[in-house]
RODO-2510 file (C-alpha; in nm, 4 decimals, decimal comma):
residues 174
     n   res          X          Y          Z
     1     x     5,0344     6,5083     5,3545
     2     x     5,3220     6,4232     5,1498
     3     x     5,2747     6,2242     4,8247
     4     x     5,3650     5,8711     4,8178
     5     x     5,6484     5,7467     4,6354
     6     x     5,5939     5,7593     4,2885
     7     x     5,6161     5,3366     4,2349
     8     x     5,7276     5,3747     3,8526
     9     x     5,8782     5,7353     3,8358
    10     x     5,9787     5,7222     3,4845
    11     x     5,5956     5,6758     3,3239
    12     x     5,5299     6,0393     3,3578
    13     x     5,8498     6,1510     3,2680
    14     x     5,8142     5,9009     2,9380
    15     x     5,4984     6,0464     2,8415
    16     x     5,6257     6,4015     2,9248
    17     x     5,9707     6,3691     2,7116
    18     x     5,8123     6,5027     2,3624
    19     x     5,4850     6,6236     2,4625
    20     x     5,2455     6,6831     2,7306
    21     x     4,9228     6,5861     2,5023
    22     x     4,9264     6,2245     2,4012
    23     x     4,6292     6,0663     2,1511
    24     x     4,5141     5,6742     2,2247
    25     x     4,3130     5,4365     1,9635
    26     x     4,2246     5,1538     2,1349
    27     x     4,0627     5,2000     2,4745
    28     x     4,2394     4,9321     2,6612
    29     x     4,5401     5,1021     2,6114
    30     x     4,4058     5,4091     2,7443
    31     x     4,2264     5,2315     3,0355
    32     x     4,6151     5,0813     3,1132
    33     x     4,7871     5,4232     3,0721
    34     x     4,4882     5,5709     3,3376
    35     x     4,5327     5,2663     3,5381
    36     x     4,9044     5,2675     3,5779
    37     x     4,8863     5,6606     3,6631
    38     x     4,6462     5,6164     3,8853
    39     x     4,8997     5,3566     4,0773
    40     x     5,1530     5,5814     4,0628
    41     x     4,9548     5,8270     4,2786
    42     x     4,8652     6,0663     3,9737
    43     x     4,5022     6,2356     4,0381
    44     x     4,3247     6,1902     3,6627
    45     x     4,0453     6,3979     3,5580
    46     x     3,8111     6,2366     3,2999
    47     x     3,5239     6,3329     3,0636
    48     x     3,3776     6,2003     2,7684
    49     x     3,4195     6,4875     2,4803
    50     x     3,1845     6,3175     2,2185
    51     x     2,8680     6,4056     2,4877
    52     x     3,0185     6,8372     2,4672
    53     x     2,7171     6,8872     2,1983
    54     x     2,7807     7,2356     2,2350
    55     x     3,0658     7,4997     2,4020
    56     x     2,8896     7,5299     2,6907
    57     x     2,8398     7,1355     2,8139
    58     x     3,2706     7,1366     2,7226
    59     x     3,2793     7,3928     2,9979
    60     x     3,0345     7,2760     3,2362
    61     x     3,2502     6,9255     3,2276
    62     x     3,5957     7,1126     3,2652
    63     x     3,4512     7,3106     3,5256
    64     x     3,3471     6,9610     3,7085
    65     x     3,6310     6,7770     3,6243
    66     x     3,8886     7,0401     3,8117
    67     x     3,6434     7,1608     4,0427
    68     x     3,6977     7,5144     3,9570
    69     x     3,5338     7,8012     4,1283
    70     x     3,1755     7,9082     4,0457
    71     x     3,3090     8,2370     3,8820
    72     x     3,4037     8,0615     3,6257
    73     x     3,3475     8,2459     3,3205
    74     x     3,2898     7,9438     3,1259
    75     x     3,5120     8,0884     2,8070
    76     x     3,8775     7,9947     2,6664
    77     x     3,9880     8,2909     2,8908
    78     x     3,8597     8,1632     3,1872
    79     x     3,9665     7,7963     3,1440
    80     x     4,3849     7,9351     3,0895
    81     x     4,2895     8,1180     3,4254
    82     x     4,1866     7,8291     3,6242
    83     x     4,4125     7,5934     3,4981
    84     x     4,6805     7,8157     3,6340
    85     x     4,5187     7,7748     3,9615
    86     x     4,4851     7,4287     3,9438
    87     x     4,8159     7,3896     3,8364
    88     x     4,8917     7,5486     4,1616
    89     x     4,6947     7,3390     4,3670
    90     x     4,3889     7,5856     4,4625
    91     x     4,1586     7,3494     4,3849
    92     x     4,0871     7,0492     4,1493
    93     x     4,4954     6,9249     4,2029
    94     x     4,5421     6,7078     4,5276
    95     x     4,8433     6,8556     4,6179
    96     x     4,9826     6,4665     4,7774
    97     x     4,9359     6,4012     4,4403
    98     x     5,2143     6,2484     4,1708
    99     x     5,0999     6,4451     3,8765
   100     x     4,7380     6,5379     3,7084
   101     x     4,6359     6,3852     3,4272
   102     x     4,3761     6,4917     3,1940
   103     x     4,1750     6,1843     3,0616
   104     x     3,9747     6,2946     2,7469
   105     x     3,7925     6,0150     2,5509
   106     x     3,5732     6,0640     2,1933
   107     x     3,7487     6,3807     2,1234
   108     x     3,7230     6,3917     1,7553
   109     x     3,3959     6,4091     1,7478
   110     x     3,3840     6,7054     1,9578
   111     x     3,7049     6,8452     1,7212
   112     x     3,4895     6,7848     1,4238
   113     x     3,2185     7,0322     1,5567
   114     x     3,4804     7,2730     1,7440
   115     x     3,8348     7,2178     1,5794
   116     x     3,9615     7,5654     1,7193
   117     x     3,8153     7,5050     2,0336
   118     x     3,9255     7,1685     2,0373
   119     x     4,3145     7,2767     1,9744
   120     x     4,3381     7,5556     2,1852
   121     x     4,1513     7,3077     2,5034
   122     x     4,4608     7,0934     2,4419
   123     x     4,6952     7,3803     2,3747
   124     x     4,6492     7,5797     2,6893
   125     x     4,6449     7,2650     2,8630
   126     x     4,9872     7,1655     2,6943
   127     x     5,1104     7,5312     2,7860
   128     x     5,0772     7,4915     3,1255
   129     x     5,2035     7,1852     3,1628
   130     x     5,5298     7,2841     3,0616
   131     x     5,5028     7,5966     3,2899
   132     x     5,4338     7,2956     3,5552
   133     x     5,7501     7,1064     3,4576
   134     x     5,9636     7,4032     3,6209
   135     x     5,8008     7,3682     3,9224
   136     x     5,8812     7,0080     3,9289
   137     x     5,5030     6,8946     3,9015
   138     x     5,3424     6,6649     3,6257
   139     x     5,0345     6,7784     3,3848
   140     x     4,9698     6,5012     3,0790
   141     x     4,6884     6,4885     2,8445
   142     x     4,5820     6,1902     2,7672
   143     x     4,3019     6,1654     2,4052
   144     x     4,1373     5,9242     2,2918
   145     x     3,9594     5,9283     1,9565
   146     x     3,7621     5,6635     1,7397
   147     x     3,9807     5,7816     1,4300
   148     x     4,3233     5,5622     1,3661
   149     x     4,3800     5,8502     1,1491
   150     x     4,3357     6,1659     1,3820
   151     x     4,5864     6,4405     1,3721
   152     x     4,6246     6,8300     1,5383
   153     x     4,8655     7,0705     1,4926
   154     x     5,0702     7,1182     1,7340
   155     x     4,9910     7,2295     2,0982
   156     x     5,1963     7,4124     2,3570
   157     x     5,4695     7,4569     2,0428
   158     x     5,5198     7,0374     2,0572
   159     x     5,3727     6,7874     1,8316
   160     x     5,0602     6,5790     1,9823
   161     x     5,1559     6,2056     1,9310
   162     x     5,0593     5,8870     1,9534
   163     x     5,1048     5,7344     2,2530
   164     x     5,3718     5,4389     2,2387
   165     x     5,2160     5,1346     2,2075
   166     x     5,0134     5,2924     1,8937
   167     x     5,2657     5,4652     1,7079
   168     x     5,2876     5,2482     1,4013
   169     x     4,9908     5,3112     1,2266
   170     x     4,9291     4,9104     1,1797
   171     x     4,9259     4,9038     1,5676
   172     x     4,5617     5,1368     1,4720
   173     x     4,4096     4,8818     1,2123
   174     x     4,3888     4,9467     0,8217
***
């Protein structure tokens, strides 16, 4: 089945024109961003990174959120493995779909316990979303955190920013 036309065709390539990974303050403007994606036929893929108490529940909800295989090996490794898959459409990427979107809310909480896990999650995920892009498919990250204030380095070689409507930092509170 073919994918529908995309109704707003320049929202993914907006969010993809810096960077793949994109961080969110306020949750209604998340909800919006997910909602509008969702309209525009992109499959989105959520989880909520302040309940990944340790490694192993951040895999178990990756693993569930892109429906990967059950040879998963439930490491770093394994998750640049089957994202490569997925970003081929084996599993856990419709492939009628507009783009996949990676919904990720609480996530400094879980990069306070795990910073370097936290990066590299978003920087494999930001590498193969470029290696997407020349294919002509669409991978974006989309973070939320409770912290106006929250920064990474960058990921996939490209700065993680703030998403548009909360780049000011008075558009985040005091």
């Amino acid at each position: 089945m073919a994918a529908s036309p995309d109704p707003n065709p320049e929202l993914g390539r907006r969010l993809l024109s810096n960077t793949s990974v994109h961080l969110y303050f306020r949750p209604q403007v998340l909800h919006q961003t997910v909602a509008k994606l969702r309209r525009a036929g992109y499959h989105v893929a959520e989880a909520d990174a302040s309940r990944w108490l340790c490694l192993p529940d951040m895999h178990a909800d990756l693993s569930r959120m892109f429906h990967f295989p059950g040879y998963y090996g439930r490491n770093l490794d394994a998750f640049n493995d089957c994202l490569r898959d997925v970003r081929a459409h084996e599993y856990g990427f419709p492939t009628d779909a507009t783009g996949l979107v990676m919904a990720l809310t609480g996530y400094e909480e879980f990069a306070r316990e795990f910073p370097d896990t936290a990066h590299a999650v978003l920087d494999i995920f930001a590498v193969h979303s470029r290696s997407a892009m020349l294919a002509g498919e669409q991978l974006i990250a989309l973070v939320h955190t409770n912290d106006p204030r929250f920064t990474l380095a960058p990921v996939g070689a490209t700065p993680v920013t703030w998403n548009a409507e909360e780049w000011h930092n008075a558009r985040r509170g005091p």
